[in-house]
C-alpha positions in Angstrom: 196.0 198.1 -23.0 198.8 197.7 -20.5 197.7 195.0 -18.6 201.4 193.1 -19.9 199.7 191.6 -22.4 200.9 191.1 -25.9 199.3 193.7 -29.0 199.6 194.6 -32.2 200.3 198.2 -33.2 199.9 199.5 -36.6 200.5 202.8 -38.3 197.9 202.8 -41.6 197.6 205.8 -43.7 195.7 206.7 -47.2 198.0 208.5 -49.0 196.2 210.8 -51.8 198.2 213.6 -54.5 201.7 214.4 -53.3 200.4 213.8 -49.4 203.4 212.3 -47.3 203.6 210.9 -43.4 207.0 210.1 -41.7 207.0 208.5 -38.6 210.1 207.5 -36.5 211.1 206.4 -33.1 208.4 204.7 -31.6 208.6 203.6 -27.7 206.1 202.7 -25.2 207.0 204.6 -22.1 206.1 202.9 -18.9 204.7 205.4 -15.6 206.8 205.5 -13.2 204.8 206.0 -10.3 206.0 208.8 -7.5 206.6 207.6 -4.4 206.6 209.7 -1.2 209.6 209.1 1.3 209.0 206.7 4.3 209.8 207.6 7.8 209.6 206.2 11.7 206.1 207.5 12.8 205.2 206.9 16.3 201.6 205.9 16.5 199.2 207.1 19.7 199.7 203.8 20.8 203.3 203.4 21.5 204.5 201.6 18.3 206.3 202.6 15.6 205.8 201.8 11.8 207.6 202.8 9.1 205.0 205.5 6.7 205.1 208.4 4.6 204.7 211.7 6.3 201.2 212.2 5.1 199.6 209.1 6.1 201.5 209.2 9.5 199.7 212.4 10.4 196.5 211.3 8.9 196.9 208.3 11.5 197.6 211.0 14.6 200.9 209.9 14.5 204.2 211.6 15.4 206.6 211.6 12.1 210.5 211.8 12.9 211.9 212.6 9.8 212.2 211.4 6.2 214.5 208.2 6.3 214.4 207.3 9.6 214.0 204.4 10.9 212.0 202.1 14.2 214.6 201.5 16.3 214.0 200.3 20.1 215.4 203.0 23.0 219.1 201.9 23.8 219.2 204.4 26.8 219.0 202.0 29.9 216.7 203.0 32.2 215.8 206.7 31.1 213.1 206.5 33.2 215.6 206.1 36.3 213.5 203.4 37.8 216.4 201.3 39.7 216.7 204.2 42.0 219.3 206.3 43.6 222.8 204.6 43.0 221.7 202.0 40.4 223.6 200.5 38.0 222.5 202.1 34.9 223.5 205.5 35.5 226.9 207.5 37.4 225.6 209.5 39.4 227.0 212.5 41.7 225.6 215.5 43.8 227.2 217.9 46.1 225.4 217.7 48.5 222.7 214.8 48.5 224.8 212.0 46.5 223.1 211.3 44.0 220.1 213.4 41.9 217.8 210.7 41.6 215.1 211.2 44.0 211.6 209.8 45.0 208.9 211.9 46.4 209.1 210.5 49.5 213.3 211.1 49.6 213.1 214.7 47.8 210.0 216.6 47.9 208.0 217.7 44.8 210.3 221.0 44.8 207.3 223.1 43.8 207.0 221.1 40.7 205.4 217.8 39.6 207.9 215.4 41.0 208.6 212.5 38.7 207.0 212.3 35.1 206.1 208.6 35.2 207.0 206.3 37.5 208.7 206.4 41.3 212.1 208.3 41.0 213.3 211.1 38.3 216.5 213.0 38.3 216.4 216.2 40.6 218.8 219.1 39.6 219.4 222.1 41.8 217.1 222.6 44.7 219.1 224.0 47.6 220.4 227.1 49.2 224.3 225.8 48.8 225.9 225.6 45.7 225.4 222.3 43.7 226.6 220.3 41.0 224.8 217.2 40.0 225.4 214.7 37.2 224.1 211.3 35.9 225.7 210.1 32.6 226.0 206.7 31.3 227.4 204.9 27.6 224.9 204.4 25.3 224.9 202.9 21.8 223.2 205.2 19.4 222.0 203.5 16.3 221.7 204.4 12.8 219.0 205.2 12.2 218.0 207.7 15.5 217.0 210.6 14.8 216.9 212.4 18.0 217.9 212.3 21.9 214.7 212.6 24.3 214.1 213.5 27.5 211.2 215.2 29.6 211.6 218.5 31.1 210.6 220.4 34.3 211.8 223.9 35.5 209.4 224.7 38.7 211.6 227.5 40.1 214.2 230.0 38.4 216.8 232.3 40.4 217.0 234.9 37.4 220.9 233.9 37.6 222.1 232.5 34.4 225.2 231.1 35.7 222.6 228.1 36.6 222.6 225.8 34.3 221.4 222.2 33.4 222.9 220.7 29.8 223.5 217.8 28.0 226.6 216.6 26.5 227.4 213.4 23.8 230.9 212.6 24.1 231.6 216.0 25.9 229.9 217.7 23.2 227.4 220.5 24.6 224.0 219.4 22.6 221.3 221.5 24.8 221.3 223.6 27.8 218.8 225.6 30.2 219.7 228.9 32.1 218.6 229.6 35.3 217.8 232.9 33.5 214.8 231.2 31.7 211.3 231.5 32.7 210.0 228.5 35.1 207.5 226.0 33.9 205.7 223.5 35.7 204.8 220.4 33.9 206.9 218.5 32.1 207.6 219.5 28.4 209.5 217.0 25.4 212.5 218.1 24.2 214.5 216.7 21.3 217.6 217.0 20.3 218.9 215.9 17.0 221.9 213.3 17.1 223.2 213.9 13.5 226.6 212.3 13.3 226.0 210.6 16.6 223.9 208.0 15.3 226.8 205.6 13.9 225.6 202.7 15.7 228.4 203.6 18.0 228.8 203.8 22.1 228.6 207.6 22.8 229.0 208.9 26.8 225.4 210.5 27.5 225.4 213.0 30.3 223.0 215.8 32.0 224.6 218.0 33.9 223.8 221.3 36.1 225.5 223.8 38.3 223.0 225.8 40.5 223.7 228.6 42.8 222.4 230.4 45.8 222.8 233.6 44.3 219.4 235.6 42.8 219.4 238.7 40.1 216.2 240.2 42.1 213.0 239.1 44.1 213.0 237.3 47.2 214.7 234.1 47.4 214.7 231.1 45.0 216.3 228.0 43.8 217.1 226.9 40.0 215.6 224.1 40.3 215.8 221.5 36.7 214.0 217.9 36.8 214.5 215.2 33.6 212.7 212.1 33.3 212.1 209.8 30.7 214.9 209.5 28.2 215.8 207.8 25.1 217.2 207.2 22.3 215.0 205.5 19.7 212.2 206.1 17.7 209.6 206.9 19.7 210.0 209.5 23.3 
């Protein structure tokens, strides 16, 4: 009957002896169906549609969060792709100027080199002390649920007084120790912006201070690569 069509209802009764029926407050209830909440879910393709969690995993999909939303990456050229000295990133190094290398400029310093592309940022890596940056103003909309960026660490000293982090605004929001065990191959990491995302311009900035110094074992060099960062929906 509820197809919003108009009908009659009655209430008939056949009342025998001292029998009696009361009936009162009558409504028709409508169902309210359940919805699930909807969230960015970044597809094996590369795009981004907005889905509930369970359908987003059912599609191999990567869900973000309840509420979030597709936005584009705002971080210009995470990828570092205009080189050494470019204009989307400040860049600084001790002693080499700048920690955006290439293979044929750097090395593969016992790791993978870049991610994607030609050039990646190259923390660490020497015998002298070093302190390398690249930072650069980003707008960080409502919306984004995390900061991402690629991570390599092909050699450790042991010394955790290395260091590569990450600030917002001069906020700490991730760091590595030189103290951690080394990886090679790149792995995701994502950190969650909370407040940040306020559709606001926010300094972004990786960081590290490396060392010559070793805890034990022969020789070695902290050695930190990132590649491939955003801001958006999708790393």
């Amino acid at each position: 009957f509820a197809d919003g069509k108009e009908h009659r209802i009655e209430f008939n009764s056949i009342c025998t002896a001292l029998t009696n029926f009361f009936v009162d407050d009558i409504s028709i209830d409508a169902i309210v169906p359940i919805c699930p909440p909807f969230g960015a879910c970044c597809l094996p393709n590369g795009s981004c549609v907005s889905l509930p969690e369970a359908n987003c995993l059912a599609m191999n999909g990567l869900y973000r969060g309840d509420g979030t939303a597709c936005v584009a990456n705002t971080v210009n050229q995470g990828g570092f792709e205009d080189g050494p000295n470019g204009p989307a990133w400040v860049e600084s190094s001790t002693n080499f100027g700048t920690p955006v290398c290439s293979l044929a400029a750097c090395g593969n310093g016992d790791g993978t080199g870049p991610r994607t592309g030609t050039y990646w940022a190259f923390f660490g890596g020497t015998a002298l002390t070093e302190e390398g940056a690249v930072q650069q103003s980003v707008t960080i909309p409502l919306g984004a649920a995390t900061l991402d960026f690629y991570l390599e660490m092909p050699t450790a000293s042991g010394n955790a007084a290395d260091f590569l982090e990450v600030t917002i605004d001069g906020l700490q929001v991730f760091e590595k120790l030189g103290n951690s065990a080394p990886f090679v191959g790149y792995q995701l990491v994502s950190v969650p912006l909370g407040a940040f995302a306020n559709n606001g311009v926010h300094a972004l900035r990786f960081h590290s201070i490396t060392s010559a110094s070793r805890t034990s074992g022969p020789p070695s060099n902290t050695v930190f690569f990132v590649d491939d960062v955003s801001i958006g929906s999708c790393p």
